[in-house]
Structure formats: C-alpha cells, structure tokens
C-alpha positions in Angstrom: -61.5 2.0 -23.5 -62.8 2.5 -20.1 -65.1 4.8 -19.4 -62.8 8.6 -18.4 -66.1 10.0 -16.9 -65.8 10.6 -13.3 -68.0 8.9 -10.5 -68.2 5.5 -9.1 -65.9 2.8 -10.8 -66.1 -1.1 -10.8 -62.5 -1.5 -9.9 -60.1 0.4 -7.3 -56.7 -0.4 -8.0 -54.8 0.6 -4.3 -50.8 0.9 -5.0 -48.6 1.6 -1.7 -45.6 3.7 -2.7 -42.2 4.2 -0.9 -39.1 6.0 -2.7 -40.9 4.4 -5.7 -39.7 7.7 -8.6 -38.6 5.3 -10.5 -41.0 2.8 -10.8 -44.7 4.4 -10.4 -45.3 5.7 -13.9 -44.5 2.4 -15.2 -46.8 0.4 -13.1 -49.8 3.0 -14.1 -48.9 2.8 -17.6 -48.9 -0.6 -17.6 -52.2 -1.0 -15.8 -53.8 0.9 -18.2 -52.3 -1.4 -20.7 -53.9 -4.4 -19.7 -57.2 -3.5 -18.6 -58.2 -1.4 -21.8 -61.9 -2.4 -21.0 -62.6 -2.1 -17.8 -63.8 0.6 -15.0 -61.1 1.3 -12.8 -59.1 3.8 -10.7 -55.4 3.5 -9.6 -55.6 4.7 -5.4 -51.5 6.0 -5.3 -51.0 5.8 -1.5 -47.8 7.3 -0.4 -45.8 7.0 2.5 -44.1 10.3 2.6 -41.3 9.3 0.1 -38.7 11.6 -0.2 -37.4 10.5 -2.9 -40.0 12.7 -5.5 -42.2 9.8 -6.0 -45.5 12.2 -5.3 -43.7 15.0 -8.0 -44.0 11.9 -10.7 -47.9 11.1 -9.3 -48.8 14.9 -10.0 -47.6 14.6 -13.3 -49.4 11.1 -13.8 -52.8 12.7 -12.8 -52.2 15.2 -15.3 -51.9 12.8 -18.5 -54.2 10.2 -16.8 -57.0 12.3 -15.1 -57.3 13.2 -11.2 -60.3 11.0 -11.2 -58.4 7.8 -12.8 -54.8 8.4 -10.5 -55.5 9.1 -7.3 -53.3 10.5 -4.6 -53.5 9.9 -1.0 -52.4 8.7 2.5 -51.5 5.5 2.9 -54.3 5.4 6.3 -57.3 6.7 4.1 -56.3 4.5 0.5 -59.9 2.7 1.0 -61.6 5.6 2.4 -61.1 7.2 -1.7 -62.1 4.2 -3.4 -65.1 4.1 -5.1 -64.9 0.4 -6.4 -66.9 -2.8 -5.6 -63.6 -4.8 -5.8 -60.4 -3.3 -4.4 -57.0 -5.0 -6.1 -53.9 -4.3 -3.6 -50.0 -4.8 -5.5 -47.0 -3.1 -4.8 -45.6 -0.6 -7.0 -42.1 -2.2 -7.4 -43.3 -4.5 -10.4 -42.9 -7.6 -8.4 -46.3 -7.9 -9.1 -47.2 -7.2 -13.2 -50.4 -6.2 -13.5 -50.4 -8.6 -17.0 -52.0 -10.7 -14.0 -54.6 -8.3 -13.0 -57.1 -9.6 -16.0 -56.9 -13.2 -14.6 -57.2 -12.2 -11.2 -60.8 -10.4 -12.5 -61.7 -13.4 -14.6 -61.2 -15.5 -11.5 -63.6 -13.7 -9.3 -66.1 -13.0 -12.1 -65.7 -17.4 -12.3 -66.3 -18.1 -8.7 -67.8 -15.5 -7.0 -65.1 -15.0 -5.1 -64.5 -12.7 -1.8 -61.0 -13.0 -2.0 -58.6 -13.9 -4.8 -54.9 -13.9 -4.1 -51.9 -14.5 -6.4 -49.6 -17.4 -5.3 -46.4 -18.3 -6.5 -46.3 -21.6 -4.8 -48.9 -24.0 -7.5 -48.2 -24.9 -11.2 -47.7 -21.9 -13.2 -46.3 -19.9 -10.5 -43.1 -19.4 -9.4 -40.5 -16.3 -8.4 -37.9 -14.3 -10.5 -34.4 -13.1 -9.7 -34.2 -14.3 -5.8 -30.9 -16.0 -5.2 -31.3 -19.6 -3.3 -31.7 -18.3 0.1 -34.3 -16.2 -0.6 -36.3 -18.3 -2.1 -35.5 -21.5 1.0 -36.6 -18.4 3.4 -39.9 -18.0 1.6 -40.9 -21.4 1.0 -40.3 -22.6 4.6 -41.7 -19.2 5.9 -44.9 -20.8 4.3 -44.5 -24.5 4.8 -44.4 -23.6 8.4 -47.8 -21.1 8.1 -49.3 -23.7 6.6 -48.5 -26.8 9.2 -49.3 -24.4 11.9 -52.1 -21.9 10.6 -53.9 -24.3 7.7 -54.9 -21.2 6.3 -56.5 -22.3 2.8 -54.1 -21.0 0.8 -50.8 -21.7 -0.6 -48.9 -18.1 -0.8 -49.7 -16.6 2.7 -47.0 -13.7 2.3 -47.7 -12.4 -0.9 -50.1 -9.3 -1.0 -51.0 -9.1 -4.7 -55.0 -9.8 -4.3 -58.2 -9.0 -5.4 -60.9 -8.2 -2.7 -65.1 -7.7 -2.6 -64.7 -4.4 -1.2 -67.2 -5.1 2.2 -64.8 -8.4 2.6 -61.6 -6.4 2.7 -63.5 -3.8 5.3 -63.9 -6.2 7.3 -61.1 -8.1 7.3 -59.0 -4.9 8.2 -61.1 -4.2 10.9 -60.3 -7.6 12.2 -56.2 -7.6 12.0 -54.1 -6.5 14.2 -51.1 -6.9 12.7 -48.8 -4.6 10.8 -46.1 -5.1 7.8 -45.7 -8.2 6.4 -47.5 -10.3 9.0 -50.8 -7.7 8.1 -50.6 -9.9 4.2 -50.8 -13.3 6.4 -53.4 -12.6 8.8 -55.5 -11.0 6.1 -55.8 -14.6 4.5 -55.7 -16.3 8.0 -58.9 -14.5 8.8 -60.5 -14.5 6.1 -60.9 -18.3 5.7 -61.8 -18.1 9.4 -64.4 -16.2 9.3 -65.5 -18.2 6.1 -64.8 -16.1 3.0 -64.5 -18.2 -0.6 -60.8 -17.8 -1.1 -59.4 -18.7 -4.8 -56.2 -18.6 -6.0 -54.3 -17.8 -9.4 -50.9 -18.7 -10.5 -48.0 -15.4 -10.5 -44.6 -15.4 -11.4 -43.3 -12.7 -8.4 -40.4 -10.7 -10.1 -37.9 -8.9 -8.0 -38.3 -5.5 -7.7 -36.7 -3.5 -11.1 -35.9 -0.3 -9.7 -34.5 0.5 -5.9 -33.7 -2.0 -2.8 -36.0 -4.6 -1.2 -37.2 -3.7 2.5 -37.3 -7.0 3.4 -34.6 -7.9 6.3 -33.7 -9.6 9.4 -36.6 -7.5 11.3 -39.7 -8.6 9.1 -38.6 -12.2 9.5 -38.5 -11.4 13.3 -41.8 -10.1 12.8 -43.1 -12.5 10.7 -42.4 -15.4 13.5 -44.1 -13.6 16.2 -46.9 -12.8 13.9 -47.1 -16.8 13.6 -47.2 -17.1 17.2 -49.6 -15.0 17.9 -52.4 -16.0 15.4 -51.7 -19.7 16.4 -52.2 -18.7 19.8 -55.4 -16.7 18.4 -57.0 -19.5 16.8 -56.0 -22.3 19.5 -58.4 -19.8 22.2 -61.1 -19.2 19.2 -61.3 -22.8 19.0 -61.4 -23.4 22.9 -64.1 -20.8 23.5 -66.6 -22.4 20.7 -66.1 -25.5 22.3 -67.1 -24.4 25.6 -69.9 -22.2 24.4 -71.1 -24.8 21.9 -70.3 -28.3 23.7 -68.7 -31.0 22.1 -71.3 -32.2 19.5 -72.3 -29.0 18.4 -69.2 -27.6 18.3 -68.0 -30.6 15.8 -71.2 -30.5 13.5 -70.9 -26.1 13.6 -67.3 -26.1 12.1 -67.3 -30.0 10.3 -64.8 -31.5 12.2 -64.6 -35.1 12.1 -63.4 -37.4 15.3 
C-alpha cells in the first residue's frame, strides 16, 4: 500500500467536480484501487456544486484521510499539490483511472513532460457517443491537427499526466478557458518543446448526470482554433525577422 503518512507525495491526482454526488466516491475508490503502490493524493476541486457533491468529499476524507482526499477551489487545485507529477481527469468516469498505471509507466519509459491519453491510435477509441458525436469529435481534431500540427493525436481530451514545473508553466502561458484551455495546453507545450507521449484510452461517456458539452463549447472551440493559429502564424513571423532566414530555418529544423 501506499505510504498514509502525511507530507510530500510523488503523485497529485487533480479531479474537477461539478454536480458530481453521484460519481466522486467511485472515482476515489477506484483510484485507490489501481494504484495500491504508489504515493499519491487525490486534489477534489469543486466548483461550487450544489448538488451535495462537497457533503460526499467530507465524508471521503474521513474514510480516506484529509491528507490523501483533498478539498479545494478549483483556482488553487495546484497550489495544494505536493506532487512531482500532477495527473488531471474528470470525475464523471469518462476517464477510468484503470489507465492511470499506464499513463505512469509511460512517463517513467520516456521521461516524459507531458503524457496524454488519446482515443484517436490503435487501442483507443470512445464508448456510448451516438454517430454524431463521435463525427463532431474526430473532425474537431482532423481540423486542429491540419491547422495547429500540434504533435498529438487527441487535442481535446484532458486526461494527462504532467511534470509538475511543465504544467506551471504551461498554465501560465494559456489563455484560454473551457475546452479550448485542454487544446492549447498541448499546442503549447510542443511549442515551447516539451517531450509529449501518448497512450491509448477508451473515453466512456459519463455514468452518472448530463454532459456539458453543447452548441457553445463548439463555438468556443472554433474561435479557440482561430486564435492559436493566428498565435503561431505571428510567433513564427517574429523569429523570422529576429532570426533572419537561415537562422531561423536551422533554430526550428525547417527544411526548404
């Protein structure tokens, strides 16, 4: 078992809650399940449900330990972590934390800075979307990809695995909120040069409650793409000014 003694842990495991009763004791219990052996908190950050979602944390933090479940805002989730790597997944059970040993193996592999779960390679795939659903998501990232070529195959899916100064600094560097936030995370990171690696999820439509996805995020999520295209396209035109043509092509390996 993992060590129950307080102080710093190896792991910090952030779940964002909202009207999630019905789900959040599950998605602890099952994260103690599969990671009998390893150092970890869970960082419960709740959005001011008001559904009795925090009533169910108290009583979590009783059985599991205030210093394994912690509760807190959803602004200061980071500021209580005390691990070296920070895991981010929603508390719905789209994302089963049966994954969350692969996702460690990975980085522990590679040295990774960033390793995010993808549904879109072999292995992966989604659960319980009806066609639409599914066309929206796959062109939503056929279209990030032709536009962004971010380095990664599943640019709206936030189940990931972070080195803790690498997520710092990517949130200081976004801009963006909601689900455009997931896709400029990734966007940046692979700017700014970070060892991205991937591993294979099956996403699994929430058990418990309604998805908040709607017309709005898709709204968002365009204008998000806009906007970091347009980002990049004036990164890319200030280097090569500062840099001149030659050195600009040998500082970032482009090939005429």
């Amino acid at each position: 078992m993992a060590d129950d003694a307080g102080g710093r842990r190896e792991y910090s495991i952030i779940v964002p809650t909202y009207n999630e009763r019905l789900n959040v004791a599950l998605i602890v219990y099952l994260i103690f399940k599969h990671l009998p052996d390893v150092n970890f908190e869970i960082i419960i950050v709740d959005d001011g449900s008001p559904d009795g979602t925090q009533d169910i944390v108290n009583q979590l933090q009783q059985v599991y330990g205030k210093n394994r479940v912690v509760s807190t805002a959803y602004l200061h989730g980071l500021k209580h972590a005390s691990g070296d790597f920070v895991v981010i997944m929603d508390a719905d059970l789209s994302h089963h934390p049966k994954y969350l040993p692969s996702f460690i193996r990975k980085q522990k592999e590679t040295g990774a800075d960033v390793v995010t779960g993808t549904r879109y390679v072999q292995n992966g795939g989604v659960h319980g979307w009806n066609l639409m659903r599914k066309l929206t998501s796959r062109g939503a990232n056929v279209l990030a990809q032709t536009l962004l070529q971010p380095g990664a195959s599943d640019l709206t899916g936030s189940f990931r695995l972070y080195k803790r100064n690498v997520l710092e600094d990517l949130i200081s560097s976004c801009v963006s909120k909601g689900y455009v936030f997931q896709m400029e995370m990734i966007v940046r990171a692979t700017r700014k040069g970070y060892h991205i690696e991937e591993v294979p999820i099956t996403f699994v439509d929430r058990v418990f409650g309604t998805s908040k996805l709607g017309g709005s995020e898709i709204v968002e999520y365009l204008k998000g793409l806009v906007y970091l295209k347009e980002d990049w396209e004036h990164l890319f035109s200030f280097e090569k000014k500062r840099l001149g043509p030659v050195s600009y092509l040998n500082e970032y390996g482009l090939t005429v």
